[in-house]
KOLLUM-923833 format. One record per residue (C-alpha): x, y negated, z negated; residue in three letters. Coordinates in nm, 2 decimals. Layout:
N
<px=X py=Y pz=Z res=ALA>
...
This chain:
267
<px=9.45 py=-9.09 pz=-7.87 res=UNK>
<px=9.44 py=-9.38 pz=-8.12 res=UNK>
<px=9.12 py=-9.50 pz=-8.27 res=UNK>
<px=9.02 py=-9.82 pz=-8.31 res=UNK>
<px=8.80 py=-9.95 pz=-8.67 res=UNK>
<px=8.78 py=-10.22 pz=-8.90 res=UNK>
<px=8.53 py=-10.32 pz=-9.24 res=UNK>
<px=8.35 py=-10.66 pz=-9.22 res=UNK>
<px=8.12 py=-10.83 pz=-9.43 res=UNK>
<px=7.82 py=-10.53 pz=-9.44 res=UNK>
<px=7.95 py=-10.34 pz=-9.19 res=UNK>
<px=8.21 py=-10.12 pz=-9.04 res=UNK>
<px=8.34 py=-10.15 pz=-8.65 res=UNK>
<px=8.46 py=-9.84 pz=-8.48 res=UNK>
<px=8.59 py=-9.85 pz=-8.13 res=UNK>
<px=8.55 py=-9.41 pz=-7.99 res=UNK>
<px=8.53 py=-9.19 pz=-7.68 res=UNK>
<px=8.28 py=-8.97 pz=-7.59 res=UNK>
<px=8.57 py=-8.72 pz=-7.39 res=UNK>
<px=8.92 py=-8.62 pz=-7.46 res=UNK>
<px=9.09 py=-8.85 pz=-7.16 res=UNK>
<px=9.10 py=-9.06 pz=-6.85 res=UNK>
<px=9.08 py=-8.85 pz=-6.56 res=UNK>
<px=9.14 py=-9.08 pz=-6.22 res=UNK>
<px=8.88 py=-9.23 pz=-6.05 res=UNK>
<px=8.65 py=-9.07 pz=-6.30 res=UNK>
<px=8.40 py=-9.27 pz=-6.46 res=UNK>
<px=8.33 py=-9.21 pz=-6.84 res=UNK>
<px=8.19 py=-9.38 pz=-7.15 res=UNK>
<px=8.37 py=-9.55 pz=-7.48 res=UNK>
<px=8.09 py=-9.66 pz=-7.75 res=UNK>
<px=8.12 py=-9.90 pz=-8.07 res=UNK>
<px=7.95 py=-9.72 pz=-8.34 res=UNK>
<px=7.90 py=-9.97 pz=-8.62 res=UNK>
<px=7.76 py=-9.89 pz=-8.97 res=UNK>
<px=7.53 py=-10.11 pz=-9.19 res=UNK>
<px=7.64 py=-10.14 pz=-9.55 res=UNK>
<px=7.24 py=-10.09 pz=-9.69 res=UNK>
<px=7.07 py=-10.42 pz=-9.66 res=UNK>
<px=7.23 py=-10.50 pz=-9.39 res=UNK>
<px=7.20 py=-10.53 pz=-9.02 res=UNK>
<px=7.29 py=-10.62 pz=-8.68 res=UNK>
<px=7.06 py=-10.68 pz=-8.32 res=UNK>
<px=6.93 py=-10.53 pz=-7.99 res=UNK>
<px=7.02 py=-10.69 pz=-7.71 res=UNK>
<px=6.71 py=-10.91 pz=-7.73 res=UNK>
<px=6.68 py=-11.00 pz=-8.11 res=UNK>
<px=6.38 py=-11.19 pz=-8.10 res=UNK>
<px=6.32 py=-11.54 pz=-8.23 res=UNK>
<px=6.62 py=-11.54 pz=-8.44 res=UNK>
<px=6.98 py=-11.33 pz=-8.44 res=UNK>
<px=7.25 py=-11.26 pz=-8.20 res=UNK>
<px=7.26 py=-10.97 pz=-8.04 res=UNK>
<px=7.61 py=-10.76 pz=-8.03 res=UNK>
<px=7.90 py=-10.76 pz=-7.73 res=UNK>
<px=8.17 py=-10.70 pz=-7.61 res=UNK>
<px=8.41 py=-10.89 pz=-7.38 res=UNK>
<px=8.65 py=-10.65 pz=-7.23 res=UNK>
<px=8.99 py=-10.68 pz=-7.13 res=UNK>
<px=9.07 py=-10.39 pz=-6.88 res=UNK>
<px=9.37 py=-10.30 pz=-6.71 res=UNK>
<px=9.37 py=-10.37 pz=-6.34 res=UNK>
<px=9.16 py=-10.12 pz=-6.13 res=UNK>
<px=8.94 py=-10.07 pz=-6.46 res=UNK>
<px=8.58 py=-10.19 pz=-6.45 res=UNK>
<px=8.30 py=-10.19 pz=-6.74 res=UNK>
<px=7.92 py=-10.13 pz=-6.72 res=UNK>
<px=7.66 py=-10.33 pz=-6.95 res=UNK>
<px=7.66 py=-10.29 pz=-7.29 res=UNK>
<px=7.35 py=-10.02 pz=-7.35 res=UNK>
<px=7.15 py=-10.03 pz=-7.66 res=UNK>
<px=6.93 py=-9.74 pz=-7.81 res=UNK>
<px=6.58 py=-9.83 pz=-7.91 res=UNK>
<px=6.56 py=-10.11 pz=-8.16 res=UNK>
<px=6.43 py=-10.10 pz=-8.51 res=UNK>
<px=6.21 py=-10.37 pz=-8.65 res=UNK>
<px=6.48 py=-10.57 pz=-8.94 res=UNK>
<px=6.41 py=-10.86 pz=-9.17 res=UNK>
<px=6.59 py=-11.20 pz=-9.17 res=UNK>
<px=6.53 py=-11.30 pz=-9.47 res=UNK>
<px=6.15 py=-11.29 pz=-9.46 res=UNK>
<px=6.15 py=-11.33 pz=-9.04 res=UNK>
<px=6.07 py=-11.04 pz=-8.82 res=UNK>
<px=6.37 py=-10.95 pz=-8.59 res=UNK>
<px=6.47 py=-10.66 pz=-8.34 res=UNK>
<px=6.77 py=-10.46 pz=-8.45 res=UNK>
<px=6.91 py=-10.20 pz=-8.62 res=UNK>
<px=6.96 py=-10.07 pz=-9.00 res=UNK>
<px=7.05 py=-9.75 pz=-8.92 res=UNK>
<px=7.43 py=-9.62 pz=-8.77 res=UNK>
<px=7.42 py=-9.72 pz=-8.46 res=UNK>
<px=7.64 py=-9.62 pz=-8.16 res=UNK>
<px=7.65 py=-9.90 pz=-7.78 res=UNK>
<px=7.79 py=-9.75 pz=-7.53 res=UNK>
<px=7.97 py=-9.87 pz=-7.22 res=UNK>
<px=8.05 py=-9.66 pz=-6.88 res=UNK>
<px=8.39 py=-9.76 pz=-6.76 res=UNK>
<px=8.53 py=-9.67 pz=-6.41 res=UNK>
<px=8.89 py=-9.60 pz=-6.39 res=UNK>
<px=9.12 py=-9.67 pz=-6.04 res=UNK>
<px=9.23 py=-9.32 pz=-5.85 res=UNK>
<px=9.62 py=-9.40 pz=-5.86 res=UNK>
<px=9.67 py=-9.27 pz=-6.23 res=UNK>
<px=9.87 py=-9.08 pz=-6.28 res=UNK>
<px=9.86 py=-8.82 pz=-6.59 res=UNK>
<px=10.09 py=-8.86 pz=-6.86 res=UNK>
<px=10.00 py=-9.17 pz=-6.87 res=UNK>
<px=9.83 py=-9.39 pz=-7.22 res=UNK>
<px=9.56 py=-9.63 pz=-7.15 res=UNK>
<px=9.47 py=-9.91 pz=-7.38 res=UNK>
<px=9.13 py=-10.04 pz=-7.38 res=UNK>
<px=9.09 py=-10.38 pz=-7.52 res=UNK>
<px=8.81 py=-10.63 pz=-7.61 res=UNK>
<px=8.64 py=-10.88 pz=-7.79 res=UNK>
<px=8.32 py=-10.74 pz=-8.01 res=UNK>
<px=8.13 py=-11.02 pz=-8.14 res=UNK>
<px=7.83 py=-11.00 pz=-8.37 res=UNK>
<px=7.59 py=-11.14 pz=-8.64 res=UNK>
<px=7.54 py=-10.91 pz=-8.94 res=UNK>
<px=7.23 py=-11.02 pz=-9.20 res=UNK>
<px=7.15 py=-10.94 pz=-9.56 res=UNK>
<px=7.07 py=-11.20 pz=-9.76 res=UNK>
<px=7.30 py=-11.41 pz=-9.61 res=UNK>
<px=7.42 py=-11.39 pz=-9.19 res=UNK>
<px=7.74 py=-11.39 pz=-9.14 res=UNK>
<px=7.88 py=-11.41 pz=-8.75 res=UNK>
<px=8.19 py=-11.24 pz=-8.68 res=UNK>
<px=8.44 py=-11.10 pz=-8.39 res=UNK>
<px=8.73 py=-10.87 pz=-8.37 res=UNK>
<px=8.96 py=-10.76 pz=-8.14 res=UNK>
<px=8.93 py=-10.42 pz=-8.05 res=UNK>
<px=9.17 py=-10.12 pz=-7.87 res=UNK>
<px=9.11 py=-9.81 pz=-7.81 res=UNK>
<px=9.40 py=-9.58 pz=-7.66 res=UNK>
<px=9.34 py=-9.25 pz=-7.44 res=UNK>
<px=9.60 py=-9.05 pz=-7.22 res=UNK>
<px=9.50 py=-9.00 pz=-6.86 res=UNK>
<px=9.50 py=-8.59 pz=-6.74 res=UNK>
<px=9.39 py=-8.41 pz=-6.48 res=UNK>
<px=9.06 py=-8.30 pz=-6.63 res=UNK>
<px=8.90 py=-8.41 pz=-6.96 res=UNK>
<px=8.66 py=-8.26 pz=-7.22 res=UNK>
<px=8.35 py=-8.37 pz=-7.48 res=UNK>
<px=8.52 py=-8.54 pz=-7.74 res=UNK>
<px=8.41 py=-8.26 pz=-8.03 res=UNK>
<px=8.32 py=-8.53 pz=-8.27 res=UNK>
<px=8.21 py=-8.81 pz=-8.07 res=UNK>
<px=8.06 py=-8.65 pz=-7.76 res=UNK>
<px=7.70 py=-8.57 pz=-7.99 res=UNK>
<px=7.69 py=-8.91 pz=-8.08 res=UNK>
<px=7.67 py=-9.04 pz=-7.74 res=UNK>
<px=7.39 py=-8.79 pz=-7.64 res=UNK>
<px=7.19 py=-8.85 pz=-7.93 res=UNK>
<px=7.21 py=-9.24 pz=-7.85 res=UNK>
<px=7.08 py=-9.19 pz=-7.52 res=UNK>
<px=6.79 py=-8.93 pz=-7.61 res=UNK>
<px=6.64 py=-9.27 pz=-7.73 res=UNK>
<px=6.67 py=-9.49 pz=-7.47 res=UNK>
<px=6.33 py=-9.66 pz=-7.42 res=UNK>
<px=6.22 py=-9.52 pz=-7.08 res=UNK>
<px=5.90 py=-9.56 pz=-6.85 res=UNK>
<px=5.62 py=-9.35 pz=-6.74 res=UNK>
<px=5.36 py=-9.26 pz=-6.55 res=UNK>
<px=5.11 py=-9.13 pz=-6.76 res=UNK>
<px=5.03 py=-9.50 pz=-6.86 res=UNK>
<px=4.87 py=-9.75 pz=-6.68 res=UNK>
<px=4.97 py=-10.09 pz=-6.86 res=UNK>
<px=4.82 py=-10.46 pz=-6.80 res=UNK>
<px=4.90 py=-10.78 pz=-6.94 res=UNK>
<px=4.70 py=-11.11 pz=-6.99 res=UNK>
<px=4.77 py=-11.48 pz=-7.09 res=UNK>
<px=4.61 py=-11.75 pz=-7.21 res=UNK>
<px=4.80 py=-12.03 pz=-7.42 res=UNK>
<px=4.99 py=-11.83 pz=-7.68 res=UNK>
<px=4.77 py=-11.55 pz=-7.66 res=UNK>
<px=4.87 py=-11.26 pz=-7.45 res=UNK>
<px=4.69 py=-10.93 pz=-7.43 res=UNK>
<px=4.87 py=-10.56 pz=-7.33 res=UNK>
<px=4.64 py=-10.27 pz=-7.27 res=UNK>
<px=4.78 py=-9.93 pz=-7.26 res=UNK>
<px=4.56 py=-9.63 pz=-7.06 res=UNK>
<px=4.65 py=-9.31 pz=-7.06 res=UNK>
<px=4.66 py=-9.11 pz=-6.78 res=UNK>
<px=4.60 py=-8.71 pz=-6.80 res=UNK>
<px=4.91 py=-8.66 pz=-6.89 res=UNK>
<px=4.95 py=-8.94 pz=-7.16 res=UNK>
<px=4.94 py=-8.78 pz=-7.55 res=UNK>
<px=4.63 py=-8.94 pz=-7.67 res=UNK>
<px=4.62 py=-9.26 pz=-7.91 res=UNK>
<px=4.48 py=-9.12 pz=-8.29 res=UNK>
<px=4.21 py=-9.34 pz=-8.47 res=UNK>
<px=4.44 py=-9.49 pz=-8.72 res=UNK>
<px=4.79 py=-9.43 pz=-8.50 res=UNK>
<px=5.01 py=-9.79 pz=-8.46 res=UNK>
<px=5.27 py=-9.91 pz=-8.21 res=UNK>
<px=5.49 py=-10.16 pz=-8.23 res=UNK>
<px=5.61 py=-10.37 pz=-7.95 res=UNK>
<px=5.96 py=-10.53 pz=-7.92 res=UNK>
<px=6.00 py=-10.80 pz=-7.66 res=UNK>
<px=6.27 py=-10.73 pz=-7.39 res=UNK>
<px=6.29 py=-11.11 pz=-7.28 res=UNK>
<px=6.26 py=-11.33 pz=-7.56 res=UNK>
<px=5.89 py=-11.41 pz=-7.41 res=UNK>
<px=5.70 py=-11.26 pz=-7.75 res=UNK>
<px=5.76 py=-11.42 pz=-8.10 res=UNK>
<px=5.91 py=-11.11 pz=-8.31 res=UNK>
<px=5.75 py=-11.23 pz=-8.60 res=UNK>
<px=5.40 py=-11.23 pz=-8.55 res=UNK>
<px=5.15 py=-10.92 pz=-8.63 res=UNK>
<px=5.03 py=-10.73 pz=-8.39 res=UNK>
<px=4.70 py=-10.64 pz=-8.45 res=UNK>
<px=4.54 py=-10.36 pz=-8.20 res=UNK>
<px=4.19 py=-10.23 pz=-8.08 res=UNK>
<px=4.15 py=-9.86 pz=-7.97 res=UNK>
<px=3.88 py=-9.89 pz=-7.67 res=UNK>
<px=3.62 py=-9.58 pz=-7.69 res=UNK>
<px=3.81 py=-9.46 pz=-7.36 res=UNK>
<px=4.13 py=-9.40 pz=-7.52 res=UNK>
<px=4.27 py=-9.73 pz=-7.40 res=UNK>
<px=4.48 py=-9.92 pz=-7.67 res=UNK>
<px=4.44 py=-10.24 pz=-7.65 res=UNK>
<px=4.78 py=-10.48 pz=-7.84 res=UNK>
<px=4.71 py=-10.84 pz=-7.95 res=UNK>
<px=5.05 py=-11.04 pz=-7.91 res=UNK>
<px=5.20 py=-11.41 pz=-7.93 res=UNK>
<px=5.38 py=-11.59 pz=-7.76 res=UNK>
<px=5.73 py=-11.72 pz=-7.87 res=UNK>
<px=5.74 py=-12.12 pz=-7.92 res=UNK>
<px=6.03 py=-12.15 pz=-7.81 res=UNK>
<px=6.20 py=-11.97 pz=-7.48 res=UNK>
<px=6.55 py=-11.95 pz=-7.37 res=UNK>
<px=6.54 py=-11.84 pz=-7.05 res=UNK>
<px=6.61 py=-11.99 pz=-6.74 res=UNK>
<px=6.23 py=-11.95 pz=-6.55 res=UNK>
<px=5.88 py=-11.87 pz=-6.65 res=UNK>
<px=5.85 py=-11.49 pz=-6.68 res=UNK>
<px=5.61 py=-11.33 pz=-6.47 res=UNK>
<px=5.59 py=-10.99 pz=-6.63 res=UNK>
<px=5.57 py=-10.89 pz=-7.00 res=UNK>
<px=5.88 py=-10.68 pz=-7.00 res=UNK>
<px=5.92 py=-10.51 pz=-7.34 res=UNK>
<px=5.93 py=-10.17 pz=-7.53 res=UNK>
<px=5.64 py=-10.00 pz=-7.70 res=UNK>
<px=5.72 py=-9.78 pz=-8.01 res=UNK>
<px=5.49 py=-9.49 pz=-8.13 res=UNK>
<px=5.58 py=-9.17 pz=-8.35 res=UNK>
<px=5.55 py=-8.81 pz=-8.18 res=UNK>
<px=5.58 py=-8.92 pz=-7.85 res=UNK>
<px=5.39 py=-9.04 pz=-7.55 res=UNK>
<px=5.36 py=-8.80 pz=-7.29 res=UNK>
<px=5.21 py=-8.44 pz=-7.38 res=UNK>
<px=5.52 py=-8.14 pz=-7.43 res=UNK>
<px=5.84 py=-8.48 pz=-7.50 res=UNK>
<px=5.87 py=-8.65 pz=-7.87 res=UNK>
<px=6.08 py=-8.96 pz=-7.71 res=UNK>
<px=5.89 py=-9.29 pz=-7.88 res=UNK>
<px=6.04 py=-9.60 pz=-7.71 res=UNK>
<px=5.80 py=-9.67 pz=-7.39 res=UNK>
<px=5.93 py=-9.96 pz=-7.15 res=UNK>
<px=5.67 py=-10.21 pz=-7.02 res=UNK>
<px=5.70 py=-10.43 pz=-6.77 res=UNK>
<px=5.32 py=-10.51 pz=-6.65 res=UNK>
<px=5.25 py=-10.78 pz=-6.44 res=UNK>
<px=5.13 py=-11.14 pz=-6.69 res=UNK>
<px=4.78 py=-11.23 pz=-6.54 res=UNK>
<px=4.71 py=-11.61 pz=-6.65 res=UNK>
<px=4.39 py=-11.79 pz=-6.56 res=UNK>
């Protein structure tokens, strides 16, 4: 198996498998796990009102197909003095790829792309490599020893719904409104506890505070504003974002990334 990884300005790119081989027919994943120099980072897959977020173009054998691009829960980052959604941290995107059932084993596959990204310090610098990665095809394949925890860490964070909370959105001009109530089996909000919310459609400017009211029923409720300036194709009619809180929302699980997607009342 031959690893792919290259150094760019404030980071390094590694291209790396979460199992051992290609077994036919069999689908598995292949991440790019990209470290941040300190001061330096990259984007979610929605960076807010400035950034570009990170992909990857793939160039698959015939018979080979890719999933998305998935992306752990964001971390708020800084452009220069602008509020973004990305990461900081080492940070690992994963793709699911499908191989074809007439492989045969013995067999090396390469695994090509094109990663393209924007990486900010003080300065932004854009950039794109060519990536490979090369694994054999067998009969039967096992967790990659150093890779395979990676993956599953990664995906412990994926921000995920629930039913313990009841959420609904309002909007009026740039002023929209997202009230969180907890069911009976929602972890309650504390007095002085904060969330942060990260916009999943470009639909909420990044940079704005966020100020918040906890409602003498437990409800939260998040002020928010909208972006000036919207990219995509139609007028949204949900408020589709992520909700971040410490220690969990749901009573017995710690996972803190909470996805929204409320229906946007307007007057």
């Amino acid at each position: 198996m031959t690893l792919f990884a290259g150094a760019q300005t404030g980071l390094t790119l590694q291209i790396v498998p979460e199992t051992t081989a290609i077994v036919p027919g069999q689908p598995f994943r292949v991440g790019l796990f990209i470290q941040h120099q300190p001061g330096w980072h990259t984007y979610w897959r929605q960076p807010g009102i400035v950034g570009v977020p990170t992909s990857i173009a793939w160039e698959l054998p015939p018979g080979f197909t890719a999933g998305e691009l998935e992306y752990p829960e964001p971390e708020s980052v800084l452009m220069f003095r602008i509020k973004a959604q990305g990461y900081e941290r080492d940070v690992l995107l994963q793709t699911q790829i499908t191989p074809p059932m007439d492989l045969k084993p013995g067999q090396t596959i390469p695994l090509k792309g094109k990663a393209t990204w924007m990486c900010c310090g003080n300065t932004c610098h854009p950039g794109h490599m060519d990536i490979q990665l090369k694994m054999p095809v067998a009969a039967e394949s096992h967790a990659h020893a150093q890779w395979q925890p990676f993956f599953e860490k990664e995906r412990a964070t994926y921000p995920q719904p629930s039913n313990a909370w009841v959420t609904q959105a309002t909007e009026e001009g740039l002023k929209v409104t997202l009230t969180l109530t907890p069911g009976p089996e929602a972890r309650p909000f504390a007095a002085d506890e904060k969330v942060l919310f990260f916009t999943e459609d470009g639909w909420i400017n990044s940079d704005e505070p966020q100020p918040q009211d906890l409602r003498p029923n437990g409800s939260l409720v998040l002020h928010l504003t909208r972006a000036d300036v919207y990219l995509g194709k139609t007028i949204p009619t949900t408020l589709k974002g992520v909700i971040q809180r410490n220690g969990g929302w749901v009573k017995g699980a710690t996972w803190r990334s909470l996805a929204v997607s409320p229906p946007l009342g307007r007057p």
